[in-house]
Each structure stands twice: as structure tokens, then as C-alpha cells.
C-alpha positions in Angstrom: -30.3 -12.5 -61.9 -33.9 -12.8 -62.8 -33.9 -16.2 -60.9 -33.3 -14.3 -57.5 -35.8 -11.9 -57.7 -38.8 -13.9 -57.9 -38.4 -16.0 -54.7 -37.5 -12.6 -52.9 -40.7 -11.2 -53.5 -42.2 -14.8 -53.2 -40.7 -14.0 -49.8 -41.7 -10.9 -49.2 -45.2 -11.5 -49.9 -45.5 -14.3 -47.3 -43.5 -12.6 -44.3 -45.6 -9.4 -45.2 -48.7 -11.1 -42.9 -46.9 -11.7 -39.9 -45.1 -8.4 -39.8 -48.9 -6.3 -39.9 -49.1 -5.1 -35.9 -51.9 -7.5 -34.1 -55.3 -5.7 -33.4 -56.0 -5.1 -29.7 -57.3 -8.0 -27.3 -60.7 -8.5 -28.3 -60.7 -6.5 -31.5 -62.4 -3.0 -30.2 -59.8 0.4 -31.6 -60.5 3.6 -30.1 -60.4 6.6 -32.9 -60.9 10.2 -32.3 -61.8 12.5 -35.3 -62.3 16.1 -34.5 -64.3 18.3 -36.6 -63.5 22.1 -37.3 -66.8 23.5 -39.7 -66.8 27.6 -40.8 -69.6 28.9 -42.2 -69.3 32.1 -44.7 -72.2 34.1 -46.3 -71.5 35.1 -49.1 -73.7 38.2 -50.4 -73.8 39.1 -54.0 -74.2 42.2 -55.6 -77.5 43.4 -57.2 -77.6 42.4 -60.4 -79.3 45.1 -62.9 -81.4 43.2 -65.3 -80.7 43.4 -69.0 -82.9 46.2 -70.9 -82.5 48.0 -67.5 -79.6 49.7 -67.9 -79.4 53.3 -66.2 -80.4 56.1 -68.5 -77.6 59.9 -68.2 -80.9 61.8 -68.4 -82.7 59.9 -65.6 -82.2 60.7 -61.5 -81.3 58.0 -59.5 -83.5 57.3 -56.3 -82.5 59.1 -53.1 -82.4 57.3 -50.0 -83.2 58.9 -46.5 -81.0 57.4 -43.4 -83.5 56.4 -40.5 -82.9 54.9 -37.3 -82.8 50.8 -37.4 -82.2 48.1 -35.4 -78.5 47.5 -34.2 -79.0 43.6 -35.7 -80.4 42.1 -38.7 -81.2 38.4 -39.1 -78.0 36.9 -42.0 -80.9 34.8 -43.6 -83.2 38.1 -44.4 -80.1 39.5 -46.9 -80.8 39.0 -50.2 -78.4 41.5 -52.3 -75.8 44.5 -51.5 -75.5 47.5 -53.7 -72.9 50.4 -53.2 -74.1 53.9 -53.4 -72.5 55.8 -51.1 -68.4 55.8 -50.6 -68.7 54.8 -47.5 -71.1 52.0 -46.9 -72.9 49.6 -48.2 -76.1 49.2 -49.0 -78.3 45.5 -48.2 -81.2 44.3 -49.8 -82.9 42.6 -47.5 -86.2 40.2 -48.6 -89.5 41.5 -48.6 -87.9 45.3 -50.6 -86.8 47.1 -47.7 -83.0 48.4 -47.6 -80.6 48.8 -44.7 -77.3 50.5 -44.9 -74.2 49.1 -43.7 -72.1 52.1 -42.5 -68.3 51.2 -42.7 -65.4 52.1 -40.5 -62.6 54.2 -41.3 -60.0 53.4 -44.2 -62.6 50.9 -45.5 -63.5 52.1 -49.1 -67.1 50.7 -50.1 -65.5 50.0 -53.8 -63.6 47.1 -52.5 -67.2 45.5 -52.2 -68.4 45.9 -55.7 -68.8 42.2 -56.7 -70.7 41.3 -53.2 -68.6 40.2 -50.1 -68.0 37.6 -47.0 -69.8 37.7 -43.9 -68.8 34.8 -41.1 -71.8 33.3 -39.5 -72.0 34.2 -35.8 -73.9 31.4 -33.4 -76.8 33.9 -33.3 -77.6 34.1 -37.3 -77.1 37.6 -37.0 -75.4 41.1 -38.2 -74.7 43.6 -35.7 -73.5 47.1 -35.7 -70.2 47.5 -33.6 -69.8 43.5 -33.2 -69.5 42.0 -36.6 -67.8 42.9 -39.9 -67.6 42.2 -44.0 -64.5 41.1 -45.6 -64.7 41.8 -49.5 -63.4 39.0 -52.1 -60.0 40.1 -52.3 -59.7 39.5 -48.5 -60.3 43.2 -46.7 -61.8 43.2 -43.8 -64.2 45.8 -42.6 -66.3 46.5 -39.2 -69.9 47.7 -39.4 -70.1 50.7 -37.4 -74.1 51.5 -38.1 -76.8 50.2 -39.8 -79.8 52.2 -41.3 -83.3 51.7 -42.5 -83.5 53.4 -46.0 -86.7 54.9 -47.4 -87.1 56.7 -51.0 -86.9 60.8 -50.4 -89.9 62.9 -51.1 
């Protein structure tokens, strides 16, 4: 029996070249490859640093609600804290705070370790055009942002 199977794959091996399907005349192959790319921002929660730790006996820091620009450039974020149940709040570079004001039904807990934003082809976060979606996949539109300053 053992005597068969070597000179089948003996076979095999040489009838395996002429079987392969011929390039084309003149050896040029045409290939399309098409390319789907998503970008998502993710934007983590502001960490508070070790030693730091809120104090029962101290007030926390109001913020006043001000007028603000209905966009705000995705590369300026830098951090999101929640302080409010209904919105949440972005650090954005330089110090300065914005407030993301949330829809309906769209607690600002679920946002507590940072969340999602898809990149638009403008780079940018609009009121009324663009939403957040938290880590465990909610999805929430931005109905207004805010400029927040410290209250006197």
C-alpha cells in the first residue's frame, strides 16, 4: 500500500504546474482594493491627581453658563468632566471649559469614564449637528454648548 502512495503524490506534484491558470497576455493583472478608514476620538475623563482628592468640608467651584460658539475645533479637547446630570463638561487646552448640553433621555453618568466622538470632514463639534456615544455604545446628540467661567 505504501508503494502506491508515493508515485501518486510524485504525480501530483508534477501535474500541479500545468494545472495553475496562465497569467494574462503580456503579464499585466488589474486589482482593485477599496479602502473604508473611520476615525473615532476618543476623550477621556479628567483624571484627579493623587493627594488631590476632594475634601466633605470644601465647596466645589461653580460654573456660570455663557453664550459660546455653536462649534469647537475636536483637536482643542483635552478632557471631559461630569458635573451636571445633564451634560457634560470639556476641557478644552489652554484652561477654558465648554459644556456639552445633552438631549433628552441621555443621562450624563453613562459618560463617566470619557466617551466616543466620530470625526466629521470639518475637525469639528457642533451643537444640533454632531453627537457623543459613551463606551458602552449610547449615543447622544449635543443640543448646546456653553463657555463656563468660575462664579463670583
Amino acid at each position: 500500500m505504501s508503494s502506491l502512495v508515493f508515485p501518486a503524490a510524485l504525480l501530483l506534484l508534477l501535474a500541479a504546474p500545468a494545472a495553475a491558470p496562465a497569467g494574462p497576455p503580456g503579464g499585466i493583472a488589474w486589482q482593485q482594493v477599496t479602502i473604508h478608514e473611520r476615525i473615532v476620538v476618543r476623550v477621556p475623563r479628567m483624571p484627579i491627581p493623587p493627594g488631590r482628592q476632594p475634601i466633605a468640608d470644601v465647596q466645589p467651584l461653580r460654573w456660570v453658563e455663557k453664550d459660546a460658539p455653536k462649534c469647537v475645533a475636536v483637536d482643542t479637547l483635552a478632557a471631559a468632566t461630569i458635573t451636571e446630570p445633564d451634560s457634560v463638561d470639556l476641557v478644552v487646552r489652554g484652561g477654558s471649559r465648554l459644556r456639552a448640553k445633552l438631549g433628552d433621555d441621555c443621562p450624563a453618568l453613562d459618560f463617566y469614564s470619557g466617551f466616543y466622538l466620530k470625526r466629521t470632514s470639518d475637525g469639528r463639534l457642533c451643537a444640533r449637528r454632531d453627537s457623543i456615544r459613551s463606551r458602552s455604545g449610547d449615543n447622544c446628540p449635543i443640543v448646546a454648548l456653553k463657555h463656563l467661567v468660575p462664579a463670583r
